[in-house]
C-alpha positions as CSV (number, residue, x, y, z in Angstrom):
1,X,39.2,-67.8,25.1
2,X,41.1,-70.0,27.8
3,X,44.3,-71.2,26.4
4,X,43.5,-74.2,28.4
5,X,40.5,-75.1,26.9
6,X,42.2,-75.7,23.7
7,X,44.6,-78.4,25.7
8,X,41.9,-79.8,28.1
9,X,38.8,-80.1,25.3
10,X,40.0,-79.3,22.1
11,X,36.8,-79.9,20.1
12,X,35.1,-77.4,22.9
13,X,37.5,-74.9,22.2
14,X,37.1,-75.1,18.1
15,X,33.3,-74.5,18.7
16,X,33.6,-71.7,21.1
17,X,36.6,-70.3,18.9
18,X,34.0,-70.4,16.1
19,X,31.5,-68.9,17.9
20,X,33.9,-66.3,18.8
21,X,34.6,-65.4,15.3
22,X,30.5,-65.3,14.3
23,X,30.4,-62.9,17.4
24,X,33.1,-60.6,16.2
25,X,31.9,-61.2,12.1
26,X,28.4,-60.4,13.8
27,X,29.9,-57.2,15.5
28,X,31.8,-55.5,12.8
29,X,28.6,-56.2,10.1
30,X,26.3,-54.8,12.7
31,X,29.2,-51.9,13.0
32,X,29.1,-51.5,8.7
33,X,25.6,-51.6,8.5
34,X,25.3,-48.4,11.0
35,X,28.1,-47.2,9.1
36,X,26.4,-47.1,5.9
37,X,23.2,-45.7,7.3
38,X,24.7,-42.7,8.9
39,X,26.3,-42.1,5.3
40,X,22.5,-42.5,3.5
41,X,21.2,-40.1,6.4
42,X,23.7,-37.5,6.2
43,X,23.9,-37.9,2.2
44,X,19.6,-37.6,2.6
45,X,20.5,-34.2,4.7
46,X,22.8,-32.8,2.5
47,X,20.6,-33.3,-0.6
48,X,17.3,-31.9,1.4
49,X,19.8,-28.4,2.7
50,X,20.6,-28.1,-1.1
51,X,16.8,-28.9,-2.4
52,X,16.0,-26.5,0.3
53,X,18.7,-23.2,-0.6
54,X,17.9,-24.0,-4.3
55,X,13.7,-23.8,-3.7
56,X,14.8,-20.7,-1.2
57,X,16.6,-19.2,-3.8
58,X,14.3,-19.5,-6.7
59,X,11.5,-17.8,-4.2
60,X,14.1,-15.1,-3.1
61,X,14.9,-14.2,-6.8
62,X,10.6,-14.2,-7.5
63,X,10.1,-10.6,-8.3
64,X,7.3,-11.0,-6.1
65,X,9.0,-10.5,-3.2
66,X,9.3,-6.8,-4.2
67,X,4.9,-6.6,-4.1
68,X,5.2,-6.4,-8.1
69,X,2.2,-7.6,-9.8
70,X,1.3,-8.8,-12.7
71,X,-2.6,-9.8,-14.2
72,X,-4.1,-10.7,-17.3
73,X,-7.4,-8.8,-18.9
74,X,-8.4,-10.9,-22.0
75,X,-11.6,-11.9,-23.5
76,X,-11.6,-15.6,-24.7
77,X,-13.9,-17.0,-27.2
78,X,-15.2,-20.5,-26.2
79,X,-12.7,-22.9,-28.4
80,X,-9.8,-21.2,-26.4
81,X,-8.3,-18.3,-28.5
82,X,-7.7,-14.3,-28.2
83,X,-7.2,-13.2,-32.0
84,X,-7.6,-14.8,-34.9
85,X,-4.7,-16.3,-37.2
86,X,-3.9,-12.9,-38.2
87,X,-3.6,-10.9,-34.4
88,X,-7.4,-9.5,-35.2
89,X,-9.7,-9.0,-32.6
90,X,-13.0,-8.8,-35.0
91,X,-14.6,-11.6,-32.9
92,X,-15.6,-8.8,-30.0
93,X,-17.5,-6.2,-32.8
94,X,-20.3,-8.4,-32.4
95,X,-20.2,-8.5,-28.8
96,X,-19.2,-5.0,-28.5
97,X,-22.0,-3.9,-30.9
98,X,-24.9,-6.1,-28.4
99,X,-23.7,-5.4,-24.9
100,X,-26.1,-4.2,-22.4
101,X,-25.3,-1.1,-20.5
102,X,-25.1,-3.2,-17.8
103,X,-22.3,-4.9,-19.3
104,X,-20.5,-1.9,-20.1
105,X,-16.9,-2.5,-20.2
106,X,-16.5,-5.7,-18.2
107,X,-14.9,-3.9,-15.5
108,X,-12.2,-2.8,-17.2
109,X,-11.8,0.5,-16.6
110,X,-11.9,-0.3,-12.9
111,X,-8.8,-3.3,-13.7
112,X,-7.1,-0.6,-15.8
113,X,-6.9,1.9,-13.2
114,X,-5.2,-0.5,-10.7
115,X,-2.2,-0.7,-13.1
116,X,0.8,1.4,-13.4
117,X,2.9,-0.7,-15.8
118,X,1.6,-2.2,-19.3
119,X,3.7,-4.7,-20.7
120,X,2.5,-5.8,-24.3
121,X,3.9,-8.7,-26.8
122,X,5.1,-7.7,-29.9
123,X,2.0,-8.8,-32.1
124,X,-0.3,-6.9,-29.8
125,X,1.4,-3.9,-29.8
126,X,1.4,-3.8,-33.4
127,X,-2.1,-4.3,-32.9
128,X,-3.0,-1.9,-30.8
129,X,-1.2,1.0,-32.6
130,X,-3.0,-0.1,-35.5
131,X,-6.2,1.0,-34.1
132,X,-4.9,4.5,-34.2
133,X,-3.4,6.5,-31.1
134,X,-6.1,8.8,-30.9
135,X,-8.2,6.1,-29.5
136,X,-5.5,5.3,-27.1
137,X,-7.1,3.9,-23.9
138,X,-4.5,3.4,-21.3
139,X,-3.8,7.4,-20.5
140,X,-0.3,8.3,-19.6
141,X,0.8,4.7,-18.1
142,X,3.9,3.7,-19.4
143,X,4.3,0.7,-21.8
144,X,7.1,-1.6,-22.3
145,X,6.7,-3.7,-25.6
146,X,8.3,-6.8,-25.3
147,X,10.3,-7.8,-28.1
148,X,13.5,-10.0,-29.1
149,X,14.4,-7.2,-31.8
150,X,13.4,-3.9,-30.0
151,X,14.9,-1.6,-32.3
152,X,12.5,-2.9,-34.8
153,X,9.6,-1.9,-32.7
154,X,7.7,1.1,-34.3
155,X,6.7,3.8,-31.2
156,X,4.4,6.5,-32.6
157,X,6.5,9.8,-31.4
158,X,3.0,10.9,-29.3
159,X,3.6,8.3,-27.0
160,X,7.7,7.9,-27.1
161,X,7.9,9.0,-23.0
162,X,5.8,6.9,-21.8
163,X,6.7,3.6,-24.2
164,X,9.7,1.5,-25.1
165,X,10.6,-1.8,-25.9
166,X,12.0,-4.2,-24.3
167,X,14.5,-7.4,-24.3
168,X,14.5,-9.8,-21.3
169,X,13.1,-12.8,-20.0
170,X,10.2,-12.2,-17.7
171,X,11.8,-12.9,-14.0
172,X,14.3,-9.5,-15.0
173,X,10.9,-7.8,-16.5
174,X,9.4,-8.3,-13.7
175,X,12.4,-7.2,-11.2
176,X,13.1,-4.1,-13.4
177,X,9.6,-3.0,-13.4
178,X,10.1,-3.6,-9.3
179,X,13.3,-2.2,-8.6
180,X,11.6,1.0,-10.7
181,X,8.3,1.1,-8.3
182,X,5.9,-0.3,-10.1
183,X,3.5,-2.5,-8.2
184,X,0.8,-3.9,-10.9
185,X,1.6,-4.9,-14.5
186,X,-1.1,-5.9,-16.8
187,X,0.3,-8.3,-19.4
188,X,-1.0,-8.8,-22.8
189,X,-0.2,-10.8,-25.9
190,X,-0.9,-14.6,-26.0
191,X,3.2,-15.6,-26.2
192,X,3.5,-13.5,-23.5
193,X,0.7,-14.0,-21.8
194,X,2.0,-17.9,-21.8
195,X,5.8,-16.9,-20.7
196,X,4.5,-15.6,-18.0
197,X,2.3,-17.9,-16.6
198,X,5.0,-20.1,-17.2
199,X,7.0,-18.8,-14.8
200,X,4.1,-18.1,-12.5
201,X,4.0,-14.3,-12.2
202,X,0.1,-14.2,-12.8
203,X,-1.9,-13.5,-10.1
Protein backbone atom coordinates (compact mmCIF):
# COMPACT_ATOMS: atom_id res chain seq x y z
CA UNK A 1 0.00 0.00 0.00
CA UNK A 2 1.08 3.79 -0.66
CA UNK A 3 2.30 5.34 2.58
CA UNK A 4 0.62 8.32 1.29
CA UNK A 5 -2.59 7.12 0.93
CA UNK A 6 -2.77 6.69 4.59
CA UNK A 7 -1.91 10.65 4.98
CA UNK A 8 -3.88 11.88 1.90
CA UNK A 9 -7.36 9.62 2.46
CA UNK A 10 -7.12 7.82 5.50
CA UNK A 11 -10.50 6.10 5.37
CA UNK A 12 -9.37 4.87 1.69
CA UNK A 13 -6.39 3.53 3.01
CA UNK A 14 -8.15 1.54 6.09
CA UNK A 15 -10.43 -0.13 3.42
CA UNK A 16 -7.74 -1.03 0.96
CA UNK A 17 -5.52 -2.05 4.03
CA UNK A 18 -8.40 -4.31 4.89
CA UNK A 19 -8.78 -5.63 1.68
CA UNK A 20 -5.23 -6.30 1.74
CA UNK A 21 -5.32 -8.43 4.74
CA UNK A 22 -8.71 -10.55 3.27
CA UNK A 23 -6.28 -10.97 0.19
CA UNK A 24 -3.33 -12.31 2.09
CA UNK A 25 -6.10 -14.32 4.86
CA UNK A 26 -7.60 -15.42 1.32
CA UNK A 27 -4.03 -16.54 0.05
CA UNK A 28 -2.56 -18.51 2.95
CA UNK A 29 -6.30 -20.43 3.46
CA UNK A 30 -6.26 -21.21 -0.21
CA UNK A 31 -2.31 -22.21 0.52
CA UNK A 32 -3.72 -24.62 3.76
CA UNK A 33 -6.35 -26.02 2.07
CA UNK A 34 -3.91 -27.39 -0.91
CA UNK A 35 -1.73 -28.24 1.94
CA UNK A 36 -4.04 -30.50 3.53
CA UNK A 37 -5.16 -32.12 0.29
CA UNK A 38 -1.76 -33.10 -0.83
CA UNK A 39 -1.48 -34.70 2.82
CA UNK A 40 -5.15 -36.73 2.16
CA UNK A 41 -3.71 -37.71 -1.38
CA UNK A 42 -0.41 -38.90 -0.42
CA UNK A 43 -1.86 -40.45 3.01
CA UNK A 44 -4.73 -42.17 0.14
CA UNK A 45 -1.41 -43.45 -1.73
CA UNK A 46 0.36 -44.77 0.93
CA UNK A 47 -2.64 -46.73 2.35
CA UNK A 48 -3.49 -48.09 -1.47
CA UNK A 49 0.77 -49.19 -1.88
CA UNK A 50 0.30 -51.02 1.53
CA UNK A 51 -3.49 -52.49 0.63
CA UNK A 52 -1.77 -53.38 -2.50
CA UNK A 53 1.83 -55.31 -1.07
CA UNK A 54 -0.50 -56.80 1.69
CA UNK A 55 -3.25 -58.36 -1.20
CA UNK A 56 0.21 -59.15 -3.30
CA UNK A 57 1.52 -60.89 -0.55
CA UNK A 58 -1.36 -62.86 0.55
CA UNK A 59 -1.58 -64.13 -3.42
CA UNK A 60 2.33 -64.66 -3.47
CA UNK A 61 2.14 -66.81 -0.24
CA UNK A 62 -1.27 -68.87 -2.09
CA UNK A 63 0.17 -72.22 -2.54
CA UNK A 64 -1.42 -71.95 -5.81
CA UNK A 65 1.17 -70.24 -7.30
CA UNK A 66 3.17 -73.57 -7.11
CA UNK A 67 0.11 -75.36 -9.71
CA UNK A 68 -0.97 -77.31 -6.39
CA UNK A 69 -4.44 -78.40 -6.40
CA UNK A 70 -6.77 -79.21 -4.34
CA UNK A 71 -10.81 -80.65 -5.12
CA UNK A 72 -13.51 -82.13 -3.21
CA UNK A 73 -15.37 -85.61 -4.28
CA UNK A 74 -18.45 -85.85 -1.86
CA UNK A 75 -21.83 -87.02 -2.20
CA UNK A 76 -24.47 -84.70 -0.40
CA UNK A 77 -27.82 -85.71 0.66
CA UNK A 78 -30.45 -83.03 -0.09
CA UNK A 79 -30.72 -81.30 3.63
CA UNK A 80 -26.95 -80.50 3.26
CA UNK A 81 -24.86 -83.22 5.08
CA UNK A 82 -22.02 -85.96 4.27
CA UNK A 83 -22.38 -88.48 7.31
CA UNK A 84 -24.57 -88.88 9.81
CA UNK A 85 -24.07 -87.68 13.61
CA UNK A 86 -21.88 -90.48 14.10
CA UNK A 87 -19.20 -90.10 10.74
CA UNK A 88 -21.40 -93.05 8.93
CA UNK A 89 -21.92 -93.04 5.49
CA UNK A 90 -25.05 -95.64 5.50
CA UNK A 91 -27.19 -93.07 3.60
CA UNK A 92 -25.28 -94.20 0.12
CA UNK A 93 -26.12 -98.31 0.64
CA UNK A 94 -29.37 -97.46 -0.70
CA UNK A 95 -28.12 -95.60 -3.49
CA UNK A 96 -25.23 -97.85 -3.96
CA UNK A 97 -27.49 -100.97 -3.90
CA UNK A 98 -29.98 -99.12 -6.96
CA UNK A 99 -27.47 -97.49 -9.26
CA UNK A 100 -27.74 -98.10 -12.83
CA UNK A 101 -24.66 -99.29 -14.67
CA UNK A 102 -24.75 -96.28 -16.18
CA UNK A 103 -24.20 -94.59 -13.06
CA UNK A 104 -21.47 -96.62 -12.15
CA UNK A 105 -19.15 -94.76 -9.90
CA UNK A 106 -20.01 -91.22 -10.50
CA UNK A 107 -16.88 -90.67 -12.24
CA UNK A 108 -14.83 -91.28 -9.60
CA UNK A 109 -12.38 -93.45 -10.65
CA UNK A 110 -11.68 -90.98 -13.48
CA UNK A 111 -11.43 -87.95 -10.40
CA UNK A 112 -9.29 -90.38 -8.45
CA UNK A 113 -6.84 -90.97 -10.93
CA UNK A 114 -6.12 -87.21 -11.44
CA UNK A 115 -4.81 -87.11 -7.78
CA UNK A 116 -1.55 -87.73 -6.36
CA UNK A 117 -1.96 -86.47 -2.83
CA UNK A 118 -5.08 -87.50 -0.36
CA UNK A 119 -5.47 -85.45 2.43
CA UNK A 120 -8.22 -86.81 4.87
CA UNK A 121 -9.73 -85.24 8.30
CA UNK A 122 -9.32 -87.06 11.26
CA UNK A 123 -13.07 -88.52 11.54
CA UNK A 124 -12.84 -89.69 8.00
CA UNK A 125 -9.80 -91.40 8.28
CA UNK A 126 -11.00 -93.23 11.11
CA UNK A 127 -13.74 -93.96 8.86
CA UNK A 128 -12.22 -95.16 6.15
CA UNK A 129 -9.88 -97.63 7.88
CA UNK A 130 -12.91 -98.89 9.52
CA UNK A 131 -14.07 -100.28 6.36
CA UNK A 132 -11.13 -102.54 6.36
CA UNK A 133 -7.84 -102.01 4.22
CA UNK A 134 -8.38 -104.76 2.09
CA UNK A 135 -11.02 -102.71 0.40
CA UNK A 136 -8.69 -99.91 0.15
CA UNK A 137 -9.55 -97.92 -2.95
CA UNK A 138 -6.98 -95.19 -3.47
CA UNK A 139 -3.90 -97.72 -4.64
CA UNK A 140 -0.44 -96.60 -3.65
CA UNK A 141 -1.24 -92.67 -3.41
CA UNK A 142 0.04 -91.30 -0.35
CA UNK A 143 -2.26 -90.01 2.41
CA UNK A 144 -1.69 -87.26 4.92
CA UNK A 145 -4.38 -87.44 7.83
CA UNK A 146 -4.90 -84.25 9.19
CA UNK A 147 -4.94 -84.09 12.76
CA UNK A 148 -4.27 -81.61 15.79
CA UNK A 149 -2.89 -84.82 17.88
CA UNK A 150 -1.04 -86.86 15.10
CA UNK A 151 0.57 -89.20 17.22
CA UNK A 152 -2.81 -90.35 18.21
CA UNK A 153 -3.66 -91.23 14.65
CA UNK A 154 -3.89 -95.10 14.22
CA UNK A 155 -1.98 -96.12 10.56
CA UNK A 156 -2.58 -99.80 9.81
CA UNK A 157 1.25 -100.93 9.26
CA UNK A 158 0.10 -102.17 5.36
CA UNK A 159 -0.16 -98.71 4.47
CA UNK A 160 2.55 -96.94 6.91
CA UNK A 161 4.78 -95.67 3.55
CA UNK A 162 2.46 -94.27 1.86
CA UNK A 163 0.36 -92.47 5.05
CA UNK A 164 1.07 -90.12 7.91
CA UNK A 165 -0.47 -87.60 9.81
CA UNK A 166 -0.31 -84.46 9.82
CA UNK A 167 -0.31 -80.90 11.99
CA UNK A 168 -0.62 -77.61 10.10
CA UNK A 169 -3.00 -75.10 8.95
CA UNK A 170 -3.97 -75.57 5.45
CA UNK A 171 -1.95 -72.60 3.46
CA UNK A 172 1.56 -74.85 4.87
CA UNK A 173 -0.47 -78.22 3.86
CA UNK A 174 -0.89 -76.97 0.87
CA UNK A 175 2.79 -75.42 0.25
CA UNK A 176 4.39 -78.69 1.71
CA UNK A 177 2.43 -80.89 -0.45
CA UNK A 178 3.85 -78.22 -3.38
CA UNK A 179 7.32 -77.73 -2.43
CA UNK A 180 7.10 -81.92 -2.43
CA UNK A 181 5.61 -82.10 -6.22
CA UNK A 182 2.44 -82.84 -5.77
CA UNK A 183 0.01 -81.11 -8.18
CA UNK A 184 -3.71 -82.38 -7.19
CA UNK A 185 -4.94 -83.05 -3.67
CA UNK A 186 -8.34 -84.39 -3.01
CA UNK A 187 -9.55 -83.28 0.35
CA UNK A 188 -12.01 -85.05 2.49
CA UNK A 189 -13.62 -84.70 5.84
CA UNK A 190 -16.42 -82.02 6.38
CA UNK A 191 -14.08 -79.75 9.06
CA UNK A 192 -11.65 -79.99 6.59
CA UNK A 193 -13.48 -79.81 3.77
CA UNK A 194 -14.74 -76.24 5.39
CA UNK A 195 -11.01 -75.13 6.42
CA UNK A 196 -10.25 -75.23 3.25
CA UNK A 197 -12.73 -73.63 1.39
CA UNK A 198 -12.20 -71.13 3.94
CA UNK A 199 -9.20 -70.28 2.81
CA UNK A 200 -10.07 -70.75 -0.81
CA UNK A 201 -7.87 -73.60 -2.00
CA UNK A 202 -10.89 -75.51 -3.66
CA UNK A 203 -10.97 -75.53 -7.13
Amino acid sequence: LDPWMKVLDPRAYDTAAARHEQTIGSILLRHVQRMLLIQTLFALLIYLFLSNSIVTNVFSANPHSNNMKASVFIALTLDGFIAGKDGSVDFLNDYQSSASKEDGDMGFSNFLNSVDLLVFGRKTWDQVISFGVDVWPYGDRKVWIWSRNPSDVHIPECIAKQAKAICASPPDIMKLAGDEGYQHAYIDGGTTIHEFLQHAYID
